[in-house]
PDB file of N, CA, C and O in Angstrom:
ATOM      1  N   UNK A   1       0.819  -1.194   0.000  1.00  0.00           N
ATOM      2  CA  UNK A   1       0.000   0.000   0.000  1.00  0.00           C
ATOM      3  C   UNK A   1       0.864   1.259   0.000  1.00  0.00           C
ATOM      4  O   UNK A   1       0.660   2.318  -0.595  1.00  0.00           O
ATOM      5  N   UNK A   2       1.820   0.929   0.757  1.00  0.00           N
ATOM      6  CA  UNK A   2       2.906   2.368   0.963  1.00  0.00           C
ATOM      7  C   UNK A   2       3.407   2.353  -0.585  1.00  0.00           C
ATOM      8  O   UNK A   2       3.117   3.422  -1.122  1.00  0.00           O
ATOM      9  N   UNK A   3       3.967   1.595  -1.316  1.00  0.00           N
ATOM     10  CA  UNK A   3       4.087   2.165  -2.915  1.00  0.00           C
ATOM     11  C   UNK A   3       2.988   2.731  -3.375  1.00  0.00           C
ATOM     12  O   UNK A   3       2.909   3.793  -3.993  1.00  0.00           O
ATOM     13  N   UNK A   4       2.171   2.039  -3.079  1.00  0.00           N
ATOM     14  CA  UNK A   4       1.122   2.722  -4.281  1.00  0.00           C
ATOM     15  C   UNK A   4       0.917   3.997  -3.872  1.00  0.00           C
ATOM     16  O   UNK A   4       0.559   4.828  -4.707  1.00  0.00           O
ATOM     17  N   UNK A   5       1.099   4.339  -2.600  1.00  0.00           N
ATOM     18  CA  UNK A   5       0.481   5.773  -2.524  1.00  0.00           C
ATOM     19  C   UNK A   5       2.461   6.656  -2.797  1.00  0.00           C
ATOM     20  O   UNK A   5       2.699   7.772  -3.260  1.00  0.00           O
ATOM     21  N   UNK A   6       2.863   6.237  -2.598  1.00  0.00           N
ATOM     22  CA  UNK A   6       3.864   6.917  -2.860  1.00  0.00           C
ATOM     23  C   UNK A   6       3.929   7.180  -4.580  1.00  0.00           C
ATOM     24  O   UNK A   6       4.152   8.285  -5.075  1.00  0.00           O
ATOM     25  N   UNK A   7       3.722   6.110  -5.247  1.00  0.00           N
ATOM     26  CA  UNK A   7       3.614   6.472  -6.635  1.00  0.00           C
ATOM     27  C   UNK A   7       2.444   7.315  -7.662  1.00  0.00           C
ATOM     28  O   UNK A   7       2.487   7.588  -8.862  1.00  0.00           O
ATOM     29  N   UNK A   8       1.241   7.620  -6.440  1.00  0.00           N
ATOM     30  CA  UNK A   8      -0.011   8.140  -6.735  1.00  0.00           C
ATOM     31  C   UNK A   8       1.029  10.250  -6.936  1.00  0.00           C
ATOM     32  O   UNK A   8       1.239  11.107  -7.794  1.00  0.00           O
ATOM     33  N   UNK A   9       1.341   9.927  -5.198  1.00  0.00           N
ATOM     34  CA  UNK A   9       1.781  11.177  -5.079  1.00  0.00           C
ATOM     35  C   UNK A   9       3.176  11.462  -6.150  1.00  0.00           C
ATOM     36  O   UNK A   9       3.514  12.623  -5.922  1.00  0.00           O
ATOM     37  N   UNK A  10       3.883  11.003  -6.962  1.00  0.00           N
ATOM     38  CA  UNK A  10       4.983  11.189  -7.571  1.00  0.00           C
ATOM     39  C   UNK A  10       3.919  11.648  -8.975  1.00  0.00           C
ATOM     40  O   UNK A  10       4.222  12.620  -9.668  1.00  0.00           O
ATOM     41  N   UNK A  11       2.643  10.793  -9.266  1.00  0.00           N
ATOM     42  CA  UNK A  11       2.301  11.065 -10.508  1.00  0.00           C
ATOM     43  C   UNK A  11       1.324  12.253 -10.350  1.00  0.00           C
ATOM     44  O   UNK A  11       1.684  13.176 -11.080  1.00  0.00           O
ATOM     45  N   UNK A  12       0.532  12.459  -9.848  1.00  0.00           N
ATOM     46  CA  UNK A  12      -0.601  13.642  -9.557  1.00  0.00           C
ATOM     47  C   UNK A  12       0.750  15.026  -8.809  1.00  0.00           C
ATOM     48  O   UNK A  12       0.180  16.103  -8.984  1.00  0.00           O
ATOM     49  N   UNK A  13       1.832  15.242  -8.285  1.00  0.00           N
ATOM     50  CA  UNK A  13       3.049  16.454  -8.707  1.00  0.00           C
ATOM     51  C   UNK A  13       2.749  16.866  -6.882  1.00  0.00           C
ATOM     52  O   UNK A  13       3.012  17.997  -6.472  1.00  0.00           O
ATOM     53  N   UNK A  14       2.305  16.017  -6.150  1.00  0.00           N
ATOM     54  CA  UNK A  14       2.460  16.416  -4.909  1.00  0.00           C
ATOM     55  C   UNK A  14       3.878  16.276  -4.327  1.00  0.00           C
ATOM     56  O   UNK A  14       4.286  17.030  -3.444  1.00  0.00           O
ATOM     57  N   UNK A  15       4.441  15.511  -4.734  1.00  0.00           N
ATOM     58  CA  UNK A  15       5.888  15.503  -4.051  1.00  0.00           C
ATOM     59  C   UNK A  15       6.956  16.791  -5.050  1.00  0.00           C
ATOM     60  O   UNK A  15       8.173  16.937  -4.941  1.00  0.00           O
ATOM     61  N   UNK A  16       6.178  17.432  -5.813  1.00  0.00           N
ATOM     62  CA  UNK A  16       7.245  18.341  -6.363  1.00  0.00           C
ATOM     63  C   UNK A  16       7.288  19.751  -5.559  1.00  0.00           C
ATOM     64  O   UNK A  16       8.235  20.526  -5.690  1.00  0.00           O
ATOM     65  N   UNK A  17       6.098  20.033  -4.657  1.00  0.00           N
ATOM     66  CA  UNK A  17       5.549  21.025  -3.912  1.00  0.00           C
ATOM     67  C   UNK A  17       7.168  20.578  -2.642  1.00  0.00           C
ATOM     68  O   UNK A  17       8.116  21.346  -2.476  1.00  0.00           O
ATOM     69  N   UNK A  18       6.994  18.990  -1.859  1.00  0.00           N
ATOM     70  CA  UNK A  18       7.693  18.489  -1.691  1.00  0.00           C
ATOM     71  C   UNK A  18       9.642  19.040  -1.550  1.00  0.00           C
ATOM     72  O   UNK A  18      10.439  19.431  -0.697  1.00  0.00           O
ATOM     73  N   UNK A  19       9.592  18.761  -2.822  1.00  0.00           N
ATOM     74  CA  UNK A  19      10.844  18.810  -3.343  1.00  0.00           C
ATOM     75  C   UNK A  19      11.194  20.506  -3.119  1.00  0.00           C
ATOM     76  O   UNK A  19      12.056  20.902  -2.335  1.00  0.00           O
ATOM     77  N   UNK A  20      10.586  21.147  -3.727  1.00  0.00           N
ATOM     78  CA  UNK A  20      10.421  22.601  -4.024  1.00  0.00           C
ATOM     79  C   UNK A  20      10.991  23.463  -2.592  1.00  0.00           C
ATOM     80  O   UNK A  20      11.818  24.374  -2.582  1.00  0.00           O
ATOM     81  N   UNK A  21      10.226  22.827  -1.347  1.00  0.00           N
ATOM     82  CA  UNK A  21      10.436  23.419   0.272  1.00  0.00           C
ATOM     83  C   UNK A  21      12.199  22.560  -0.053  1.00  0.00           C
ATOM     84  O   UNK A  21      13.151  23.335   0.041  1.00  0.00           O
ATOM     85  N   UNK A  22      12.411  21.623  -0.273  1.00  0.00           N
ATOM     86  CA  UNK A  22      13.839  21.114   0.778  1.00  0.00           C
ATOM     87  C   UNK A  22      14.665  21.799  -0.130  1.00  0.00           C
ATOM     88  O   UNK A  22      15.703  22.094   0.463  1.00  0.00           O
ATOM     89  N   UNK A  23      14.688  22.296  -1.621  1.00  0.00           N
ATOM     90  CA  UNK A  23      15.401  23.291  -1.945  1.00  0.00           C
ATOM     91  C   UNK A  23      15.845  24.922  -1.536  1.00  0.00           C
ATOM     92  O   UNK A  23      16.821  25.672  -1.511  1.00  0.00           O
ATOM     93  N   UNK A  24      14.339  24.875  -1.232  1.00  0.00           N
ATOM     94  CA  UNK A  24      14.262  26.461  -0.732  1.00  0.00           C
ATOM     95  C   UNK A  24      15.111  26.604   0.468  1.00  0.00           C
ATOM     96  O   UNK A  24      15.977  27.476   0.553  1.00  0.00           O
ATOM     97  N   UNK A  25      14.835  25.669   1.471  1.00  0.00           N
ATOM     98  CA  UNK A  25      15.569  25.610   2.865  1.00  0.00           C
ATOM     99  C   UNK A  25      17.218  25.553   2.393  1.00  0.00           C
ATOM    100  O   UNK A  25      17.963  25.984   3.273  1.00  0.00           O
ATOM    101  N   UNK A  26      17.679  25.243   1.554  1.00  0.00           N
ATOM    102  CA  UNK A  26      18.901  24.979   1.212  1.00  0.00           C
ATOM    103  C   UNK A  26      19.673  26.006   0.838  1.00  0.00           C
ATOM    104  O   UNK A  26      20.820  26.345   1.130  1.00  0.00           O
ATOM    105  N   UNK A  27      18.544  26.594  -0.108  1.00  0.00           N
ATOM    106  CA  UNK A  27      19.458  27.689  -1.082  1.00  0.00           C
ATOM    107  C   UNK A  27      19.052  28.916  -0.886  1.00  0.00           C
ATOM    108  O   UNK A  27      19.914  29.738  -1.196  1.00  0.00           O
ATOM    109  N   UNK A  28      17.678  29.544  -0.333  1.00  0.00           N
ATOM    110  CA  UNK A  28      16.982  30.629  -0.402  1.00  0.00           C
ATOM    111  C   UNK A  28      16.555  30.809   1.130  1.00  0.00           C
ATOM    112  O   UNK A  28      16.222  29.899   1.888  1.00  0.00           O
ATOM    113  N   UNK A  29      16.652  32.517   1.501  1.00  0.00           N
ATOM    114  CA  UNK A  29      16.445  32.993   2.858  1.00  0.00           C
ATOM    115  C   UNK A  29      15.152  33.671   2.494  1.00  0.00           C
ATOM    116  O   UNK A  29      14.904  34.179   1.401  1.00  0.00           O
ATOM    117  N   UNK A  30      14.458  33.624   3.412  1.00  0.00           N
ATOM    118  CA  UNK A  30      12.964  34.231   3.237  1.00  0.00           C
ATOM    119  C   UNK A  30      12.002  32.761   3.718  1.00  0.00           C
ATOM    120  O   UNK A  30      12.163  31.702   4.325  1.00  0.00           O
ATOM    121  N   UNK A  31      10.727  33.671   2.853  1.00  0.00           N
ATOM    122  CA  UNK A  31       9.466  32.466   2.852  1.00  0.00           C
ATOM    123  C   UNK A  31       9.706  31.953   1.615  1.00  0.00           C
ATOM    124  O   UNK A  31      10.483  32.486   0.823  1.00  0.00           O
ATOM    125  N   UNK A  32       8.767  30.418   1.271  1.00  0.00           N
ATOM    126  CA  UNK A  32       8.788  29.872   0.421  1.00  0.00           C
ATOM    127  C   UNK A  32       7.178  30.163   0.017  1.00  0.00           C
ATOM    128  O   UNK A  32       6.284  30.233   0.860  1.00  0.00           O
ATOM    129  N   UNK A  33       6.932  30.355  -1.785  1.00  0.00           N
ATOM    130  CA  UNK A  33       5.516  30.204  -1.788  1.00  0.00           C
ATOM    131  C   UNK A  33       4.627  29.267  -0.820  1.00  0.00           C
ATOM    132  O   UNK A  33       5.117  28.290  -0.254  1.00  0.00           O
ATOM    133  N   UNK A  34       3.237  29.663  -0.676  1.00  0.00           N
ATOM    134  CA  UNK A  34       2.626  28.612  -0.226  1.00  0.00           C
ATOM    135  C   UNK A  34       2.341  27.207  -1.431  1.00  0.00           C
ATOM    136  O   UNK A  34       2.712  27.232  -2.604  1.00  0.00           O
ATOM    137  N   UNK A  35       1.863  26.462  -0.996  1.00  0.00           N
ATOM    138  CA  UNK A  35       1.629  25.366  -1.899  1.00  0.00           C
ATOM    139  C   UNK A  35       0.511  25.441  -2.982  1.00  0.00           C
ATOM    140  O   UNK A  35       0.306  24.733  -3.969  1.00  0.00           O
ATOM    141  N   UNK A  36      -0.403  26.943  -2.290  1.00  0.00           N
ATOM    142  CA  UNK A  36      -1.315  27.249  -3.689  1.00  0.00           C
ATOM    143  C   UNK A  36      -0.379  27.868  -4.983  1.00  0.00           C
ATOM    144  O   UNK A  36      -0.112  27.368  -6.076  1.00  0.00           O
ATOM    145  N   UNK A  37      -0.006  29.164  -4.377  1.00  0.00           N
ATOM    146  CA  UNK A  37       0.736  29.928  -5.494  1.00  0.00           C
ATOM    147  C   UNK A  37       2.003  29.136  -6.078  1.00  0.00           C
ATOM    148  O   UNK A  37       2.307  29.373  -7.247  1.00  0.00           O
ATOM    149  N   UNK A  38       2.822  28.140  -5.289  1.00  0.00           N
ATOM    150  CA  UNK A  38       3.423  27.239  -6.173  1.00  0.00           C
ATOM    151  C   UNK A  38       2.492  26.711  -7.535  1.00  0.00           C
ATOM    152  O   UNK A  38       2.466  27.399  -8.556  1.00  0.00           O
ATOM    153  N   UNK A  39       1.903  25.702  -7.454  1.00  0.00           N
ATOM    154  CA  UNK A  39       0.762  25.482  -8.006  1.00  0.00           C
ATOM    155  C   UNK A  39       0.947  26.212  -9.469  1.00  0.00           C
ATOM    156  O   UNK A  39       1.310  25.818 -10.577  1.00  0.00           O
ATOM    157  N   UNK A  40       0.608  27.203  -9.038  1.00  0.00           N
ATOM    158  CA  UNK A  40       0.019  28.459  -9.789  1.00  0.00           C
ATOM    159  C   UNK A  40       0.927  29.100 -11.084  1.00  0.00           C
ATOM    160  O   UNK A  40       0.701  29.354 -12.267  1.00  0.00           O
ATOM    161  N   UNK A  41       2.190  29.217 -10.073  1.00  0.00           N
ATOM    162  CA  UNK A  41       3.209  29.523 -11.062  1.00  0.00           C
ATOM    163  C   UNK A  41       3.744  28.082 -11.863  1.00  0.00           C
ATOM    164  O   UNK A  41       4.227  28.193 -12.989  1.00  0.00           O
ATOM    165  N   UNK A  42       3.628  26.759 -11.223  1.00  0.00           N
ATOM    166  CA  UNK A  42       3.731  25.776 -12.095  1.00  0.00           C
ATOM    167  C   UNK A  42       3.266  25.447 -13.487  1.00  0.00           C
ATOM    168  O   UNK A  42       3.741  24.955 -14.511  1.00  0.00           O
ATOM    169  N   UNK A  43       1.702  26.121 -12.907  1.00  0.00           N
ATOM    170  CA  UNK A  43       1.063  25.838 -13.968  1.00  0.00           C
ATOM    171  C   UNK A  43       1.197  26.917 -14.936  1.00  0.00           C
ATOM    172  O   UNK A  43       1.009  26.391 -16.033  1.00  0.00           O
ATOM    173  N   UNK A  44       1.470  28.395 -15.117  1.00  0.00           N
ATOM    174  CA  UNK A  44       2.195  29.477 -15.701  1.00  0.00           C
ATOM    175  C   UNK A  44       3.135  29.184 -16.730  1.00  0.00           C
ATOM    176  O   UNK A  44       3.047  29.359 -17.945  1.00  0.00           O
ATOM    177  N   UNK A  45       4.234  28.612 -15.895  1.00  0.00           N
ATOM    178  CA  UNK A  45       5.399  28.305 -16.489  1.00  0.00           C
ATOM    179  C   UNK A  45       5.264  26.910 -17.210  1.00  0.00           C
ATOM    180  O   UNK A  45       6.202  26.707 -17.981  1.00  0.00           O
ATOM    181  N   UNK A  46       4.404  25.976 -17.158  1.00  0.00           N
ATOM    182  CA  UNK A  46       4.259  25.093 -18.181  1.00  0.00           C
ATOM    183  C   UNK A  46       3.313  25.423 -19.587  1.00  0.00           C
ATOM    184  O   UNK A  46       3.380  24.726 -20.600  1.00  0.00           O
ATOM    185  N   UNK A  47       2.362  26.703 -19.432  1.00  0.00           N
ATOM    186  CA  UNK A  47       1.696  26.402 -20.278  1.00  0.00           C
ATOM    187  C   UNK A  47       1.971  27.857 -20.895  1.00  0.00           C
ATOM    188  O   UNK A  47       1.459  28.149 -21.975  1.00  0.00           O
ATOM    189  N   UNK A  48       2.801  28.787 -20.188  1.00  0.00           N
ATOM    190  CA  UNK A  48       3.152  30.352 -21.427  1.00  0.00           C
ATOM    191  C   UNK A  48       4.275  30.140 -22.208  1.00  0.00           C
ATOM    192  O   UNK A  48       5.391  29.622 -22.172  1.00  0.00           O
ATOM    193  N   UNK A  49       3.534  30.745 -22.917  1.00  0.00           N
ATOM    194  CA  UNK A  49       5.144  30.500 -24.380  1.00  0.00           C
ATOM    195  C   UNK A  49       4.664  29.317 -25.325  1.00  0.00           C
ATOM    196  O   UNK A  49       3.829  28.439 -25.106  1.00  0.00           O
ATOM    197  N   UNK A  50       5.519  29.586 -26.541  1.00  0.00           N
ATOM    198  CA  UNK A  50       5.176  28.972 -27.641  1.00  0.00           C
ATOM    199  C   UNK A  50       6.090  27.041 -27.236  1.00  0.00           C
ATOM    200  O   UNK A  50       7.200  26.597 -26.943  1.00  0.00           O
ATOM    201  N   UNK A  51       4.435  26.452 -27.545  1.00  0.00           N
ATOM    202  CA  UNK A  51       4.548  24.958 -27.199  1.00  0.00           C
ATOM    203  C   UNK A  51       4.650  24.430 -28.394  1.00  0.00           C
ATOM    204  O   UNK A  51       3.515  24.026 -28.648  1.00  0.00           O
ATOM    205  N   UNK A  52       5.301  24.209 -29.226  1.00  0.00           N
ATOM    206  CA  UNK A  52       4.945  23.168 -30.461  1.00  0.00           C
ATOM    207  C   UNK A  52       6.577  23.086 -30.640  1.00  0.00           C
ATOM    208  O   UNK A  52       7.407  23.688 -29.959  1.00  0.00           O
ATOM    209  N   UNK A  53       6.838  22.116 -31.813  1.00  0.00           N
ATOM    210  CA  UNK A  53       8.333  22.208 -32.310  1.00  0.00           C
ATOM    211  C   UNK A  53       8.992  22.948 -32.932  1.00  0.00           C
ATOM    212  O   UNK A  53      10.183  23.220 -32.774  1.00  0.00           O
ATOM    213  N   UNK A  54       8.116  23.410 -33.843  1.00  0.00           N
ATOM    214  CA  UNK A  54       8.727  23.949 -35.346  1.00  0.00           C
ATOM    215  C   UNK A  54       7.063  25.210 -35.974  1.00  0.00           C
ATOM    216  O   UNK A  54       7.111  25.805 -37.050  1.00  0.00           O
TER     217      UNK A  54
END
């Protein structure tokens, strides 16, 4: 059961919220977004700008 939910959370991007804090603590002084506006700008930065190949 512990895989499966571990692999639920790797595919639906909850462990990137995750990932995102143990960087911040590492490299950056301040606050870290909350986990909405992460989110937010994730979704920003995947979908502005020209998406195709050619």
């Amino acid at each position: 059961m512990n895989f499966l939910y571990k692999l639920w959370r790797s595919l639906n991007g909850d462990v990137a919220y995750e990932r995102y804090l143990a960087h911040w603590a590492c490299h950056h002084a301040g606050s870290p977004l909350s986990r909405k506006a992460f989110f937010a700008a994730e979704t920003r930065r995947k979908w502005n700008g020209i998406k195709r190949c050619c």
